[in-house]
RODREN-418419 format. One record per residue: residue in one letter; x, y, z of N, C-alpha, C in turn. Coordinates in pm, whole numbers, padded with zeros to 5 digits, always signed. Layout:
N
AXYZXYZXYZ/...
***
This chain:
186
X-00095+02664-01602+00047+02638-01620+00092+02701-01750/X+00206+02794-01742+00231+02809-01885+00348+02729-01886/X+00389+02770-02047+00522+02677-02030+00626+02774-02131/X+00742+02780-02129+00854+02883-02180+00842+02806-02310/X+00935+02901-02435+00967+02832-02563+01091+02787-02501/X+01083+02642-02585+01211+02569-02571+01373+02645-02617/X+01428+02581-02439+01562+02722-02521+01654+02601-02608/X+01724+02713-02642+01777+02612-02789+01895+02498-02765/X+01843+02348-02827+01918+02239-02787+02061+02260-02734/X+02100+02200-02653+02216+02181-02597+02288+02001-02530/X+02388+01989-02606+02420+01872-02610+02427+01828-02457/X+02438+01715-02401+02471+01617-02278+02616+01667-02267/X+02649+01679-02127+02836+01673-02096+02898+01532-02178/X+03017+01543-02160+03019+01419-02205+03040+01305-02033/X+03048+01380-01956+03000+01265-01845+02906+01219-01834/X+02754+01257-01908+02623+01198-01888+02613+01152-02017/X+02742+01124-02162+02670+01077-02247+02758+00920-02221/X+02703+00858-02293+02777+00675-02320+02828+00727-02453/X+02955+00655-02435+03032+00631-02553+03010+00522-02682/X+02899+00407-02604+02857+00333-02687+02715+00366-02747/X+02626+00442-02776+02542+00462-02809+02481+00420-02930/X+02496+00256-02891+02391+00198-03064+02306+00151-03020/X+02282+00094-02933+02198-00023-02930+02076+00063-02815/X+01914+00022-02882+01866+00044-02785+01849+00077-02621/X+01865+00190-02571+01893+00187-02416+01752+00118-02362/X+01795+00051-02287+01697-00050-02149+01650+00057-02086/X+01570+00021-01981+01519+00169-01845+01588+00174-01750/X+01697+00065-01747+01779+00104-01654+01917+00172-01682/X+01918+00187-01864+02055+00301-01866+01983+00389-01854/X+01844+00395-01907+01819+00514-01903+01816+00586-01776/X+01786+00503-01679+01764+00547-01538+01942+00605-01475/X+02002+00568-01553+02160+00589-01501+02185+00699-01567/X+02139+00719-01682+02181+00881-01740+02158+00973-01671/X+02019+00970-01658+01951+01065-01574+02017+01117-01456/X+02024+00991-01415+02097+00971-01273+02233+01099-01253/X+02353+01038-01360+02452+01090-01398+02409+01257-01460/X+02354+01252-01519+02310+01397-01554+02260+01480-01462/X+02192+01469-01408+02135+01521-01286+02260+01568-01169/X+02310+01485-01119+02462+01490-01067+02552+01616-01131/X+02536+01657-01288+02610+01772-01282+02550+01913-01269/X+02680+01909-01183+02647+02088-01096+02584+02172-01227/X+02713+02180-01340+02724+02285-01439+02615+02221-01504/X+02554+02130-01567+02464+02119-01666+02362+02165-01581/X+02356+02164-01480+02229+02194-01389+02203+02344-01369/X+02311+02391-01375+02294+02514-01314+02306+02635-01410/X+02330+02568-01578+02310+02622-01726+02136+02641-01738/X+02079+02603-01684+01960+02610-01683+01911+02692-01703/X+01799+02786-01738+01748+02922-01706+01653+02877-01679/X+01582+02928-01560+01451+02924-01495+01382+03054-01519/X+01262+03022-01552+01177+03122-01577+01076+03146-01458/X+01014+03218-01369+00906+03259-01290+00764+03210-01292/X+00762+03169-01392+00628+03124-01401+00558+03050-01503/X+00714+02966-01626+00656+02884-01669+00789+02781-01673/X+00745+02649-01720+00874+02564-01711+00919+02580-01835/X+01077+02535-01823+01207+02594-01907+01264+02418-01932/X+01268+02432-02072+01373+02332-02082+01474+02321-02181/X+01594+02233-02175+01660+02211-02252+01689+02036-02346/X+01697+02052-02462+01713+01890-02477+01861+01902-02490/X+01877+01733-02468+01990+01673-02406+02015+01577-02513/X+02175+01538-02562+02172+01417-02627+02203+01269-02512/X+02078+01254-02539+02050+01071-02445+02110+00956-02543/X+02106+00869-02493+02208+00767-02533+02117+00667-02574/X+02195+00600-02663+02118+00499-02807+02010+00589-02860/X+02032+00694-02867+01929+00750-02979+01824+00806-02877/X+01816+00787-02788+01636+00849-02650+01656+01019-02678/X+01559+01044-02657+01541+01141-02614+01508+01183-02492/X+01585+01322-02515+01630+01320-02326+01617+01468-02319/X+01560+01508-02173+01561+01692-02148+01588+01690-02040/X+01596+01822-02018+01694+01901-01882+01566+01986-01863/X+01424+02037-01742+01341+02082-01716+01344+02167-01587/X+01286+02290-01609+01271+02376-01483+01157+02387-01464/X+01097+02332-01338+00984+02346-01289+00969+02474-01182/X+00915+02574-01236+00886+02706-01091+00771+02647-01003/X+00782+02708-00899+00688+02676-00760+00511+02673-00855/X+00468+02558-00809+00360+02544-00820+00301+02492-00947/X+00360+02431-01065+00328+02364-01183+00365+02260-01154/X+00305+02184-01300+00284+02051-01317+00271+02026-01449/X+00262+01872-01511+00244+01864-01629+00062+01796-01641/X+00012+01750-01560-00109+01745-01592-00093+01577-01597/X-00179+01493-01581-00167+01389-01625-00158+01314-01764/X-00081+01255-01786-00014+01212-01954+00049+01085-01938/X+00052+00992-02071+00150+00884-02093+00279+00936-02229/X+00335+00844-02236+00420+00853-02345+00444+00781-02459/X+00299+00707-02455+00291+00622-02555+00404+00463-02529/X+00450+00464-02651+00548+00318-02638+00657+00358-02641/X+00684+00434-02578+00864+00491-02489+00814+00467-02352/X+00968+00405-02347+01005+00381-02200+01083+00500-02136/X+01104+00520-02036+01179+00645-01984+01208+00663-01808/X+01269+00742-01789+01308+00761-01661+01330+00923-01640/X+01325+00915-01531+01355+01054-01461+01423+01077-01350/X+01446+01228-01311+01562+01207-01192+01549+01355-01159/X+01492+01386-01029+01479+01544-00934+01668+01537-00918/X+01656+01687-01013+01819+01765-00963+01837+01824-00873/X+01676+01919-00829+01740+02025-00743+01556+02039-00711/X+01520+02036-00554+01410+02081-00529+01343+01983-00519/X+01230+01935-00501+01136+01822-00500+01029+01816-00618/X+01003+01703-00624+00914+01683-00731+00784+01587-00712/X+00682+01588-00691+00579+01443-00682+00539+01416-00818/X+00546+01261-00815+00473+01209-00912+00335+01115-00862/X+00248+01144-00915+00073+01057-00952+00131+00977-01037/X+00109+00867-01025+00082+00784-01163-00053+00677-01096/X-00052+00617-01175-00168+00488-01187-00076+00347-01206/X-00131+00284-01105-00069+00144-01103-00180+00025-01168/X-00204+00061-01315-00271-00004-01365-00234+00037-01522/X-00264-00107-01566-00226-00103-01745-00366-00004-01838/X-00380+00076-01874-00470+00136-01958-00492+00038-02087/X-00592+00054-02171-00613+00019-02322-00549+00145-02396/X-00460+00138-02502-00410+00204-02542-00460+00258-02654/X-00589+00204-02751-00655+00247-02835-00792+00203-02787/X-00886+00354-02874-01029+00262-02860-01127+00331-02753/X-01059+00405-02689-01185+00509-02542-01145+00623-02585/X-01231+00661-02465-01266+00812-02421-01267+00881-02288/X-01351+00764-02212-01337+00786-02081-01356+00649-01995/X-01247+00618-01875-01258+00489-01829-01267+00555-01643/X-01319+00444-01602-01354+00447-01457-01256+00368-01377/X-01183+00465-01332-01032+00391-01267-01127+00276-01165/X-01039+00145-01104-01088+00127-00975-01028+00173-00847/X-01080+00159-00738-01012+00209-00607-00914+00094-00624/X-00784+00182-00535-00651+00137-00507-00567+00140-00653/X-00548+00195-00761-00475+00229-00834-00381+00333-00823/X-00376+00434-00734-00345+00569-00703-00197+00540-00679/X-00093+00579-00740+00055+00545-00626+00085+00709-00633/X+00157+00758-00495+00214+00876-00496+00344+00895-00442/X+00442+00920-00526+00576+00970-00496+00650+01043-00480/X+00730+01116-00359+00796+01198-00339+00937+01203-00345/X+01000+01287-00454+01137+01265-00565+01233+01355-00503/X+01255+01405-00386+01355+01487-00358+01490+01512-00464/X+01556+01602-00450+01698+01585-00503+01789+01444-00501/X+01827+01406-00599+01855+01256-00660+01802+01181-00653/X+01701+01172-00636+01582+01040-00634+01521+01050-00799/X+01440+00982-00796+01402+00921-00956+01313+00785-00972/X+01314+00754-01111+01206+00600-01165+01265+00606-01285/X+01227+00502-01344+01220+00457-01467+01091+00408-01465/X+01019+00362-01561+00900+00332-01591+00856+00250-01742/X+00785+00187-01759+00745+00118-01927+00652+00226-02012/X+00638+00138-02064+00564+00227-02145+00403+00236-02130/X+00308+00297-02190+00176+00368-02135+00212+00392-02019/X+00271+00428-01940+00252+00473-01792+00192+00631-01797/X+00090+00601-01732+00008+00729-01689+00033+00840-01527/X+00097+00936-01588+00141+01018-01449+00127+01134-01444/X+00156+01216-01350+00120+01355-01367+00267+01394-01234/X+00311+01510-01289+00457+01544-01209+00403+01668-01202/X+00421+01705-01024+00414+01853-00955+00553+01867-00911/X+00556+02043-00930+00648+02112-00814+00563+02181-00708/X+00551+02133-00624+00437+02128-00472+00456+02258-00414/X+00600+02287-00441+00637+02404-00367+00583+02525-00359/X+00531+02612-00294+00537+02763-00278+00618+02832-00287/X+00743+02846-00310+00861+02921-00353+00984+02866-00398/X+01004+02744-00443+01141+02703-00513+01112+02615-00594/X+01221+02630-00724+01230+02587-00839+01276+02469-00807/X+01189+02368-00897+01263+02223-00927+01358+02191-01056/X+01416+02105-01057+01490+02079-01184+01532+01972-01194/X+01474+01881-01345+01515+01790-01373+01553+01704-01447/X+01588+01581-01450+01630+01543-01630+01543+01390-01642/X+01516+01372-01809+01436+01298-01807+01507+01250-01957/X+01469+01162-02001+01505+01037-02100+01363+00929-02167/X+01374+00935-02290+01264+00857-02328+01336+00795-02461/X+01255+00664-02478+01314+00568-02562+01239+00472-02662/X+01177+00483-02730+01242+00581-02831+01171+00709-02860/X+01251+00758-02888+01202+00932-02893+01059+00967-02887/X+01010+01020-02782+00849+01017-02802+00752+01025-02955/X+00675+00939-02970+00650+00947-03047+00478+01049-03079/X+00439+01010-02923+00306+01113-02874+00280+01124-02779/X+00250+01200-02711+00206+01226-02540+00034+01237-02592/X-00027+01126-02480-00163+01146-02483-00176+01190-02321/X-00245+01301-02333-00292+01385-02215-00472+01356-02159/X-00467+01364-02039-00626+01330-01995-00653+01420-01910/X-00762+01441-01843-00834+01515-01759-00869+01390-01654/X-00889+01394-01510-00913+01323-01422-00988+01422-01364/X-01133+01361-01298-01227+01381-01173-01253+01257-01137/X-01215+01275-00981-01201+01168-00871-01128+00997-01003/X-01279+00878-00998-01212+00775-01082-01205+00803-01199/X-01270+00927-01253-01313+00915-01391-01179+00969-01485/X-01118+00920-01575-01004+00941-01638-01042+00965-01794/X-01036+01105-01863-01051+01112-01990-00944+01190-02076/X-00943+01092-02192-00880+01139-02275-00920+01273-02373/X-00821+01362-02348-00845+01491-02392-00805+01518-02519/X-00642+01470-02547-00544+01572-02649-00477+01442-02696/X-00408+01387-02812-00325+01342-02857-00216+01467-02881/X-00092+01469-02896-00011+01548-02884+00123+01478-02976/X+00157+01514-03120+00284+01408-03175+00382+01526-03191/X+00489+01472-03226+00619+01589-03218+00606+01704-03265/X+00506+01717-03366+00531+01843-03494+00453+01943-03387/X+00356+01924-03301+00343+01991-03215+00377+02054-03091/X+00521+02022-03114+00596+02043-02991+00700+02161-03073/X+00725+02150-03200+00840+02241-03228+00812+02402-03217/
***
């Protein structure tokens, strides 16, 4: 998977921002931004998609989240990851999207490698306007399945990520690979 340099910030319409933006957003505004964001044609279609790596833009999200606008080309993914203690949501604009996650609470400090049990597996298929919200540690991994069309989508986290921890999975076995904090993202 490669991935594009981030193109350069670009604010929320003001139809996807809240006018009240103090107070901590819940997962269910957040799930409504998204929602609302996603819904516009023009923010959607400002996009630049790249061929062969994903493209994104950040977004100003409401009460302070952090929020992006993502182009997924045919056949990437982000790999399996949590987001630490942000909560967040997401929302397919255009194209389909699956999400893996794990329907089980992880230890959040302290391993290396844990042995999922059977029946943890959930798998979801996100068509255009579909979506989640989710808590925090949630462990998932998001494909564009496709063989020839771009996905696109918007996503929201609360409070602003503070680290993405990334793992490697064979069959149950789940290991932690990468801690990942902002300064490594710029």
């Amino acid at each position: 998977m490669s991935v594009s340099s981030p193109v350069p910030a670009s604010p929320a319409p003001a139809s996807a921002a809240s006018a009240a933006d103090t107070a901590a957003p819940t997962q269910a505004e957040l799930l409504d931004f998204v929602r609302r964001a996603a819904a516009d044609a023009e923010l959607i279609a400002s996009l630049p998609l790249d061929p062969e790596g994903r493209t994104w833009v950040r977004l100003e999200g409401p009460g302070g989240s952090e929020a992006w606008l993502i182009g997924w080309p045919p056949g990437t993914g982000t790999g399996w990851h949590d987001h630490a203690d942000s909560v967040g949501a997401f929302v397919t604009a255009a194209g389909e999207l699956k999400e893996n996650a794990l329907a089980a609470r992880l230890p959040t400090d302290g391993w290396k490698t844990l042995e999922l049990s059977e029946g943890v597996d959930r798998e979801r298929r996100l068509p255009t306007g579909k979506g989640r919200a989710f808590g925090q540690h949630h462990v998932h991994e998001v494909l564009n399945e496709s063989a020839d069309r771009h996905a696109v989508s918007v996503h929201a986290y609360y409070p602003p990520l503070p680290q993405i921890r990334r793992y490697s999975r064979t069959g149950p076995t789940l290991r932690l690979e990468q801690v990942e904090r902002p300064q490594d993202w710029q």
